[in-house]
C-alpha positions as CSV (number, residue, x, y, z in Angstrom):
1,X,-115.9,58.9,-110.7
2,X,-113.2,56.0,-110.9
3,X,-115.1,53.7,-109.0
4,X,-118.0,54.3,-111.0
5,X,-116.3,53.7,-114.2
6,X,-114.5,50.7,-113.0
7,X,-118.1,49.6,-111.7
8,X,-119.7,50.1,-115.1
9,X,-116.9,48.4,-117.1
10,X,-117.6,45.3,-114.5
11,X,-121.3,45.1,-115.3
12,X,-120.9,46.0,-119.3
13,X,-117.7,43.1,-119.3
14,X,-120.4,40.6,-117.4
15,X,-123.4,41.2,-120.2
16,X,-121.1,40.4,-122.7
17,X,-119.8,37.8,-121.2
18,X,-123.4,36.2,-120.7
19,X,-124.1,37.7,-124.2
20,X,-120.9,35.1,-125.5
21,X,-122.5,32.2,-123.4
22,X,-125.7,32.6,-125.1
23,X,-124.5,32.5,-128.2
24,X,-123.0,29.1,-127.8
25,X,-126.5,27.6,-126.7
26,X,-128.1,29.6,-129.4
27,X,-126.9,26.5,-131.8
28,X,-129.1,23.8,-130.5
29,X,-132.3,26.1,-130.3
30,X,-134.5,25.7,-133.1
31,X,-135.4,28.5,-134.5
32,X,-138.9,28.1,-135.3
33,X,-139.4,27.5,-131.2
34,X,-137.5,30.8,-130.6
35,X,-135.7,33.0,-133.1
36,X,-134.5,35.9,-131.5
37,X,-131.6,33.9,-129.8
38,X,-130.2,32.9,-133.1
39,X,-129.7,36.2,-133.8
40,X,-127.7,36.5,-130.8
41,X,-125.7,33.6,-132.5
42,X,-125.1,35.5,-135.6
43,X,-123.0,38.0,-133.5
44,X,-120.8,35.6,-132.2
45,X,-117.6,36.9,-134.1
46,X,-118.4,40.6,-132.3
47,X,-119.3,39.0,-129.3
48,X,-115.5,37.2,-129.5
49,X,-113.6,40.2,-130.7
50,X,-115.3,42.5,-127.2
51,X,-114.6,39.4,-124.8
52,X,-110.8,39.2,-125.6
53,X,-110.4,43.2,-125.6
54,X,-112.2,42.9,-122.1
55,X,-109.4,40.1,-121.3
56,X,-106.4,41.7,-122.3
57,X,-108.1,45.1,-120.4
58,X,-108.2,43.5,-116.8
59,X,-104.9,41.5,-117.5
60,X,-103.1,44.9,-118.2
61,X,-104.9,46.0,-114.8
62,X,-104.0,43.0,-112.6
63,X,-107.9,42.3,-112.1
64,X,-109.3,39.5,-111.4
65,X,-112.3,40.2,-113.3
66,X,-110.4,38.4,-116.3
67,X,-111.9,35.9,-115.6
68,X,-115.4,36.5,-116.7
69,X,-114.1,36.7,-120.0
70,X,-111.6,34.0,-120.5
71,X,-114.3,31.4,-118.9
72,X,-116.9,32.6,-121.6
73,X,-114.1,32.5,-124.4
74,X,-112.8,29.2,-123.2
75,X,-116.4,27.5,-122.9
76,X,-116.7,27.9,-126.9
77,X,-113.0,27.5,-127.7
78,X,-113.8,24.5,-129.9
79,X,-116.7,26.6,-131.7
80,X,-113.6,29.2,-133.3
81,X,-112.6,26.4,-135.6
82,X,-115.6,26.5,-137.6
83,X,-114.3,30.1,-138.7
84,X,-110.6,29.9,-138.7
85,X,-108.7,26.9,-140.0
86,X,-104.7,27.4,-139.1
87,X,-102.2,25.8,-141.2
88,X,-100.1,23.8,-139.2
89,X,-100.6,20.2,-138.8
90,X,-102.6,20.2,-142.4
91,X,-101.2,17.7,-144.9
92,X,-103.0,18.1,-148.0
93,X,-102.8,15.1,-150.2
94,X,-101.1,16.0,-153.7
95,X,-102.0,12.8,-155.9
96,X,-104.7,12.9,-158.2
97,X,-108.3,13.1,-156.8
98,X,-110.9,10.8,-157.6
99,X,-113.7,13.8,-157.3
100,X,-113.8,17.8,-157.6
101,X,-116.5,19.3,-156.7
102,X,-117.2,23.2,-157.1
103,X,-120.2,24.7,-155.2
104,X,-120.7,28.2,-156.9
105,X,-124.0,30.6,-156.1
106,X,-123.5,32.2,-159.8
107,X,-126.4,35.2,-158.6
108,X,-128.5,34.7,-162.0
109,X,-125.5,34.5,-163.8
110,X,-125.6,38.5,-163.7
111,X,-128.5,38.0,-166.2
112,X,-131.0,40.1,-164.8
113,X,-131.9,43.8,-166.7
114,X,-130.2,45.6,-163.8
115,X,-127.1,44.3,-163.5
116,X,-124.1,46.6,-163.9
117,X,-121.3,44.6,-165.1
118,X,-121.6,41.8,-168.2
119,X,-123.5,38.6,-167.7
120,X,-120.4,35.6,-166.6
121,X,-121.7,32.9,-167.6
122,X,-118.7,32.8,-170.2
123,X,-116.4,33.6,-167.2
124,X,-118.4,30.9,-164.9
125,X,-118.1,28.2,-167.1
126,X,-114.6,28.4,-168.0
127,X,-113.3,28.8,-164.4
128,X,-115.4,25.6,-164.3
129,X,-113.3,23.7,-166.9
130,X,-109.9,25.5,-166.1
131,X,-110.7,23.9,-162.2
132,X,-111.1,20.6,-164.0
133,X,-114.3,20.4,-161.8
134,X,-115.9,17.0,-162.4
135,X,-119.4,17.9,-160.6
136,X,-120.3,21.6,-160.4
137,X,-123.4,22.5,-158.3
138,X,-124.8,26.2,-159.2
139,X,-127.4,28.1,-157.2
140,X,-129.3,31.2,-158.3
141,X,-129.1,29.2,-161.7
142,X,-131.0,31.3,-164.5
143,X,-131.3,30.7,-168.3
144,X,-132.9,33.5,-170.7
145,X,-134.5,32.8,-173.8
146,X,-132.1,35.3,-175.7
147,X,-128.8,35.0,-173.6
148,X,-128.5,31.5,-172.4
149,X,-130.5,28.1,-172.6
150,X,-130.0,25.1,-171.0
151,X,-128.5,23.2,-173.9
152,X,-126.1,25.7,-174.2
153,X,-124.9,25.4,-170.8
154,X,-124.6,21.6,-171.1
155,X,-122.7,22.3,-174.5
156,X,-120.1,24.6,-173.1
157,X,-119.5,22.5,-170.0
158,X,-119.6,19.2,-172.0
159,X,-121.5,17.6,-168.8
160,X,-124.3,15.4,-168.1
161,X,-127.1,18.3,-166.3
162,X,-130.0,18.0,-163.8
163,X,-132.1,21.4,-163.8
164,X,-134.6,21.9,-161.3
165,X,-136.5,25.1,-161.9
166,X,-138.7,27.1,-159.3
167,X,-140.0,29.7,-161.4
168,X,-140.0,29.3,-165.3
169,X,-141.9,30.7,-168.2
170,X,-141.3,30.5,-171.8
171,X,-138.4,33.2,-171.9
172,X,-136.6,32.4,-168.4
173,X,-136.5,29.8,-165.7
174,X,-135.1,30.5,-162.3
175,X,-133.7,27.5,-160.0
176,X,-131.1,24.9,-159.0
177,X,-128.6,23.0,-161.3
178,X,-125.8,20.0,-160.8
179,X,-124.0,19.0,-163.6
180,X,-121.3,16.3,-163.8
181,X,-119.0,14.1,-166.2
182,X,-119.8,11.4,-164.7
183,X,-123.4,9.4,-165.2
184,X,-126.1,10.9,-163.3
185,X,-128.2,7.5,-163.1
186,X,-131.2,9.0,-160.6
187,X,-132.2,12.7,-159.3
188,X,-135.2,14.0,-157.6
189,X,-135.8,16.9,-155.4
190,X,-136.5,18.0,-151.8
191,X,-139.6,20.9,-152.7
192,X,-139.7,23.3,-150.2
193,X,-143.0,25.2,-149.6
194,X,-143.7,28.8,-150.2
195,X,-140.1,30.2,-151.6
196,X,-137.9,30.4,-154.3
197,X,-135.0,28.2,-152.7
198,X,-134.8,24.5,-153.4
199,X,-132.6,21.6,-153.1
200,X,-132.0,18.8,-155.2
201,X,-130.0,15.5,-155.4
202,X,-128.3,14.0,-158.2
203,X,-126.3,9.9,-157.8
204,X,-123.4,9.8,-159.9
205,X,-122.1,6.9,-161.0
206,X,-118.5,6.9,-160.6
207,X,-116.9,3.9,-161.9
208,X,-118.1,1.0,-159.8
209,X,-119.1,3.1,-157.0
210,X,-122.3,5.6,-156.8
211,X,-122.8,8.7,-154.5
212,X,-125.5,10.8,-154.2
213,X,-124.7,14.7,-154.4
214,X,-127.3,17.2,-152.9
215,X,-127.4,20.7,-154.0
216,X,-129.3,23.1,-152.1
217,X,-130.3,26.9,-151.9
218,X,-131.4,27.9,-148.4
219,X,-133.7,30.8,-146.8
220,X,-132.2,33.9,-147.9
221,X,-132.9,36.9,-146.2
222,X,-134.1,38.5,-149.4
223,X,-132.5,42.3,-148.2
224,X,-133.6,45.1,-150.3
225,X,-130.8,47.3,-151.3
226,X,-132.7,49.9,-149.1
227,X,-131.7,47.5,-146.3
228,X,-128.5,46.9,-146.9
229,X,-127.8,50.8,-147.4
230,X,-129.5,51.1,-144.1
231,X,-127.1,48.1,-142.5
232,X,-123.9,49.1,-144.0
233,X,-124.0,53.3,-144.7
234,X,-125.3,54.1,-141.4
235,X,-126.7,57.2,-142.6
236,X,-129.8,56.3,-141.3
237,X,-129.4,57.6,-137.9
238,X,-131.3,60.9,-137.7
239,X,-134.1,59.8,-139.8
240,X,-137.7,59.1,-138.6
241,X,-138.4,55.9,-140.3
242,X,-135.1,54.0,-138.3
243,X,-137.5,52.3,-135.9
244,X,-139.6,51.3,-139.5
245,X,-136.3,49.8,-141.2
246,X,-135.6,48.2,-137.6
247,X,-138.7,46.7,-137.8
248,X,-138.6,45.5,-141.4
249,X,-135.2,43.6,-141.2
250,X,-135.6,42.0,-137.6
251,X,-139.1,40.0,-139.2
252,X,-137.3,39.3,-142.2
253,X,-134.5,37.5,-140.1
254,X,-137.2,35.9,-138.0
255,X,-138.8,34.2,-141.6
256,X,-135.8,33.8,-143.2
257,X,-133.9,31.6,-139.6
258,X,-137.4,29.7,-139.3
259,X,-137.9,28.5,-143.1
260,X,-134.6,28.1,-142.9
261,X,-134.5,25.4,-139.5
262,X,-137.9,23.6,-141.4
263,X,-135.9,23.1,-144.3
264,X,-133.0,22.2,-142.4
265,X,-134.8,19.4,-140.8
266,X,-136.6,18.3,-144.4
267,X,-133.1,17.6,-145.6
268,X,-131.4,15.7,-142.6
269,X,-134.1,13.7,-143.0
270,X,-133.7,13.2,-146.8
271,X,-129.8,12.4,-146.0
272,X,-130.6,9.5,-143.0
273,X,-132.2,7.8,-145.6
274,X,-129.6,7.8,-147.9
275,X,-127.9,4.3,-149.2
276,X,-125.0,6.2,-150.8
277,X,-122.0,8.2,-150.0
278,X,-123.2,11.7,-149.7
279,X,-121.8,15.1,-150.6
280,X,-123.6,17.8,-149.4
281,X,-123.3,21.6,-150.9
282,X,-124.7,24.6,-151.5
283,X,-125.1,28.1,-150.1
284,X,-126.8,27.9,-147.0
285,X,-127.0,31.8,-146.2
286,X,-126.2,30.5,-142.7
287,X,-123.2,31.2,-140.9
288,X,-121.0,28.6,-139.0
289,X,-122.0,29.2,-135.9
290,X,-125.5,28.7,-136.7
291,X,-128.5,26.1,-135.8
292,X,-128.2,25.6,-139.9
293,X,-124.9,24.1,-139.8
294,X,-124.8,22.6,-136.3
295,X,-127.2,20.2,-137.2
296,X,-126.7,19.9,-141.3
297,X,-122.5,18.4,-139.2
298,X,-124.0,16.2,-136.9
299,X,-123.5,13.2,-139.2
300,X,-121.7,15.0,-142.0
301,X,-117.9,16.5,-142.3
302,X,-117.1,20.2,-142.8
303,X,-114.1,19.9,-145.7
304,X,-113.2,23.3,-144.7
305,X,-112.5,22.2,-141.1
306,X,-110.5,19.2,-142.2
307,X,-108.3,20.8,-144.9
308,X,-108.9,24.4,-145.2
309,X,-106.7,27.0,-144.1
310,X,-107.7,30.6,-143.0
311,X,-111.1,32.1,-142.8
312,X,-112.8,31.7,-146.3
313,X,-115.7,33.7,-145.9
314,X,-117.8,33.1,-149.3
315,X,-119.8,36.3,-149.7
316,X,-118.5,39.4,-151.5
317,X,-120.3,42.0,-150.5
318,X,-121.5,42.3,-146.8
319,X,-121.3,39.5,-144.2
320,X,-117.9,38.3,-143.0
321,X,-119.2,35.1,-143.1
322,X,-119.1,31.7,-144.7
323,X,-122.2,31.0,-145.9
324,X,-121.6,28.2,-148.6
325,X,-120.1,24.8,-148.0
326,X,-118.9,21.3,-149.2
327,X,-119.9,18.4,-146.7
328,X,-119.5,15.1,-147.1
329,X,-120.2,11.9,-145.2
330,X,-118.1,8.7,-144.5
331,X,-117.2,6.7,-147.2
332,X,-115.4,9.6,-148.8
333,X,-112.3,11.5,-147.7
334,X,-111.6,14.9,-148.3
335,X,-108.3,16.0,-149.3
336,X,-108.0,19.6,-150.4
337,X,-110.4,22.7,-150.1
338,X,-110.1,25.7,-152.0
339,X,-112.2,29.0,-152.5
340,X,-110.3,31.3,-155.3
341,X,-111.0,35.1,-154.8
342,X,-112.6,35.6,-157.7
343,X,-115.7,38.1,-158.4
344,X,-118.1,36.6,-161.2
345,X,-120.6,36.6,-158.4
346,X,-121.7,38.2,-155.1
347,X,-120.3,35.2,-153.7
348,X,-117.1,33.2,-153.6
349,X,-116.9,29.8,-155.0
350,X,-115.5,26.7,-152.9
351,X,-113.8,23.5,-154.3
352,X,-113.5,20.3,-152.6
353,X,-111.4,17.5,-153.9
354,X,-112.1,14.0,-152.7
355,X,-111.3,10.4,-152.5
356,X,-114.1,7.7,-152.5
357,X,-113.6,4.7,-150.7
358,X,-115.7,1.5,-151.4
């Protein structure tokens, strides 16, 4: 009985080794060409946590199986700082900033008829000012004809706007915003086909210099609250339709990670061609270990990575994850990064503060 259990925990401490190996390569696989491995990449953290519990298990035996683990952990060491930023070594730059920027999805501003808790705009806007945030990009951006309007959100913020809606009728519009104190000389937009997410770019004059600031909302998943009961009650074990729900929330990962790698690619392409400085931003619904952000960093800086500290997962409700992010290329240098705990949203905002070199 020993030998088979010691036999078992060999072959289950192998599959998740391979499991933790696959998720690394799962990065540089496109999703669109094959999905289901980025889904192996999304359980990366889990993945992790079982290969070091499997290494500190055969160190406390004396086996050499340890191995196995520590190779796969060690293969993807560098991968661990795009979720965990430690302290030491960080020097964060305490003179004055020439740039904030605040990327915030404000989910509709809690406008919608069935929200439980007051709409925040208010809340939203003065967190906005009280950050002195000079460039604030919103996702989930909604006005309503009898709450909120666009020149009222320009009035309260005192900031030059650029509002690009995807859906919009005569009482609401639905879509993308960037506002700034600084000139917005130019804007345009990157139209993505057959969704409600978008991304647009703003160039902001900042004294003599200009940068271009890209704001983008990418594939969500679009769960149902059925799903997420289903994902985080787990009372849906002894019920017939689990296979059904399976089913249901395995396709929409499938179209949400493939829109999401064709927009992906729509904006590194926008970016190449870029003159400017760039900032990129938004809520990418991605996590860091992802085909998303692997290739959205290939020429562009995580400011988390560089002056973050901790973990700073940005969504409230479910995912561990950080899903929304401030990049930035060369030609500016980040110097702080910050995302206050506070709950105007299901998600987290996240403040860079920057210095633009000529």
């Amino acid at each position: 009985m020993r030998k088979f259990l010691h036999r078992a925990l060999a072959v289950t401490c192998i599959l998740f080794a391979i499991g933790l190996l696959l998720s690394y390569l799962s990065v540089y696989i496109n999703p669109e060409n094959f999905w289901f491995l980025a889904l192996v990449g999304l359980s990366y953290p889990i993945l992790l946590i079982i290969n070091i519990l499997f290494l500190l298990y055969w160190i406390v035996r004396w086996k050499l199986l340890f191995l196995i683990p520590f190779i796969a952990i060690l293969f993807g060491v560098n991968h661990l700082t795009n979720y965990i930023q430690l302290p030491f070594g960080k020097k964060i730059e305490v003179h004055n900033p020439d740039l904030k920027v605040l990327s915030y999805n404000v989910n509709l501003f809690r406008l919608y008829a069935w929200a439980k808790e007051n709409p925040s705009f208010n809340k939203i806007f003065v967190f906005t000012k009280d950050n002195s945030i000079d460039v604030a990009c919103f996702q989930e951006f909604y006005i309503r004809e009898d709450k909120l309007n666009e020149n009222m959100a320009s009035g309260i913020l005192n900031m030059y706007p650029h509002v690009e809606y995807v859906i919009k009728n005569s009482r609401s519009g639905y879509g993308i915003a960037t506002y700034s104190v600084f000139p917005i000389v130019d804007k345009g937009a990157i139209k993505f086909d057959n969704t409600s997410n978008a991304c647009i770019y703003s160039d902001i004059k900042i004294g003599d210099d200009t940068i271009r600031v890209y704001n983008c909302h990418l594939q969500s998943l679009r769960l149902k609250e059925r799903n997420l009961n289903f994902l985080i009650k787990q009372d849906h074990l002894d019920k017939s339709n689990a296979v059904d729900e399976l089913k249901d929330i395995s396709f929409k990962f499938r179209d949400a990670l493939k829109k999401r790698a064709y927009q992906v690619n729509m904006i590194n392409a926008h970016v190449k061609m870029c003159k400017y400085p760039v900032i990129l931003c938004g809520d990418f619904n991605d996590a860091p270990f992802s085909y998303t952000y692997h290739e959205l960093t290939k020429n562009l800086y995580d400011t988390f990575k560089e002056t973050g500290k901790g973990i700073a997962n940005t969504y409230v409700r479910f995912f561990p994850y950080r899903i929304d992010y401030i990049l930035h290329s060369n030609g500016i240098k980040a110097v702080n990064f910050a995302s206050p705990r506070v709950k105007y949203s299901d998600h987290y905002p996240v403040i860079g503060s920057y210095t633009i070199n000529p």
